[in-house]
C-alpha positions in Angstrom: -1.4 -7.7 -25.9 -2.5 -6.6 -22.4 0.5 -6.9 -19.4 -0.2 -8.6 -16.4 -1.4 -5.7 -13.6 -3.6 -4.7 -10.8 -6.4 -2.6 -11.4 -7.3 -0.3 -8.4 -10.5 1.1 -8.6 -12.9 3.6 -6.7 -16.5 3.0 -6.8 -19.6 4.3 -6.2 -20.3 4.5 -2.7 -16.5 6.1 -2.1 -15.2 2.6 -1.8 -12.4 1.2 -3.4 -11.3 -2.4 -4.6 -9.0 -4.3 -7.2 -9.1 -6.7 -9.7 -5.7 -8.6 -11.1 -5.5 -9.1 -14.7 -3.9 -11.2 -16.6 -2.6 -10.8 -20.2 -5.6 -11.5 -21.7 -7.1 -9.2 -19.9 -9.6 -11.5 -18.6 -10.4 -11.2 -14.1 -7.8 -13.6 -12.3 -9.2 -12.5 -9.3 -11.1 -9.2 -7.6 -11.1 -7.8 -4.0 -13.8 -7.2 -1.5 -14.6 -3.3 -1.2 -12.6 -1.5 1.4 -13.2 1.9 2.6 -9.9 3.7 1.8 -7.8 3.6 -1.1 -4.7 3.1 1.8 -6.5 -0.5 2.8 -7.0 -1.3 -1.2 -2.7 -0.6 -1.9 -2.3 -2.9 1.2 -4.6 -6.2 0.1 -2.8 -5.7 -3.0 0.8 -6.2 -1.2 -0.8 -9.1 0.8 -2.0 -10.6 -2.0 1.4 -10.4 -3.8 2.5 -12.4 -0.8 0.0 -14.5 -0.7 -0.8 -15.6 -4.0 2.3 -17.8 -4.8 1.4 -20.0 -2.2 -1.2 -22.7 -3.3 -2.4 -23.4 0.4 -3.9 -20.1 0.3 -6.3 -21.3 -2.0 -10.0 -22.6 -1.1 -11.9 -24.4 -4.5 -15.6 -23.5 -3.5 -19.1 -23.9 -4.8 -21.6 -21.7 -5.5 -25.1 -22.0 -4.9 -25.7 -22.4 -8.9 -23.0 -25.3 -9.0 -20.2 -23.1 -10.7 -17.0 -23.4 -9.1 -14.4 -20.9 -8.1 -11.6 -20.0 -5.8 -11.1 -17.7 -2.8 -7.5 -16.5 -1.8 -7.1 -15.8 1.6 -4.1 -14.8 3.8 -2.1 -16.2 6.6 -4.5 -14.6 9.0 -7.3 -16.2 6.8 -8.6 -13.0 5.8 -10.0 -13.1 2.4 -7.8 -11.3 -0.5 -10.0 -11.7 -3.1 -12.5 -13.8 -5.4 -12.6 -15.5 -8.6 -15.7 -15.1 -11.0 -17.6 -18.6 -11.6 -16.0 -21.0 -14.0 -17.4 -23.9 -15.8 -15.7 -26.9 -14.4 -12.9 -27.1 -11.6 -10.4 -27.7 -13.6 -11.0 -24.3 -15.0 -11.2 -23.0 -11.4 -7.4 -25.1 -10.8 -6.4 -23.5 -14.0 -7.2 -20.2 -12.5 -5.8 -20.2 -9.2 -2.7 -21.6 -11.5 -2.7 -18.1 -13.2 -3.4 -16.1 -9.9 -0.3 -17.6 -8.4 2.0 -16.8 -11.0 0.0 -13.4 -12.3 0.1 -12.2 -8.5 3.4 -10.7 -8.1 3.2 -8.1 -10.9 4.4 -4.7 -9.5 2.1 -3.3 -11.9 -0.6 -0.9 -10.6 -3.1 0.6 -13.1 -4.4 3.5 -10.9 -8.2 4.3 -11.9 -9.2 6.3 -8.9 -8.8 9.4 -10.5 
């Protein structure tokens, strides 16, 4: 069984992001792109802050219907994305798993 961790990845234009996992493995939540690895380590600790507290949460709609969550900070900067999900409850479930996935300490470093 997978743990609970943060994946920190660089991609191909030299940017970096992250995704949190939980222990299925399965996306809780991924970053917007940032342009050093430095920025990426620090959304990371915001979003450890961050993510216990449901106000941070915002259940939006795409354009296809699907909903899904956005996690933002005090300063309502954006800390990351859910993928679509099927109904909102899914999308409640899911913001449910980022707030108590969120504060993992584990970082699986794939910049290398």
């Amino acid at each position: 069984m997978a743990t609970v961790h943060y994946e920190l990845q660089k991609i191909r234009n030299g940017h970096y992001l992250f995704k949190l996992k939980g222990r299925d493995g399965e996306i809780i939540l991924a970053s917007e792109t940032f342009c050093s690895k430095a920025s990426a380590e620090n959304a990371i600790t915001f979003a450890r802050y961050n993510a216990p507290d449901e106000h941070n949460y915002e259940l939006k709609q795409s354009t296809d219907e699907h909903p899904y969550f956005i996690l933002r900070g005090k300063n309502e900067q954006i800390l990351g994305l859910s993928g679509p999900y099927s109904s909102e409850s899914d999308a409640r479930r899911g913001i449910k798993a980022a707030m108590e996935c969120a504060a993992t300490e584990e970082i699986m470093d794939l910049t290398s």
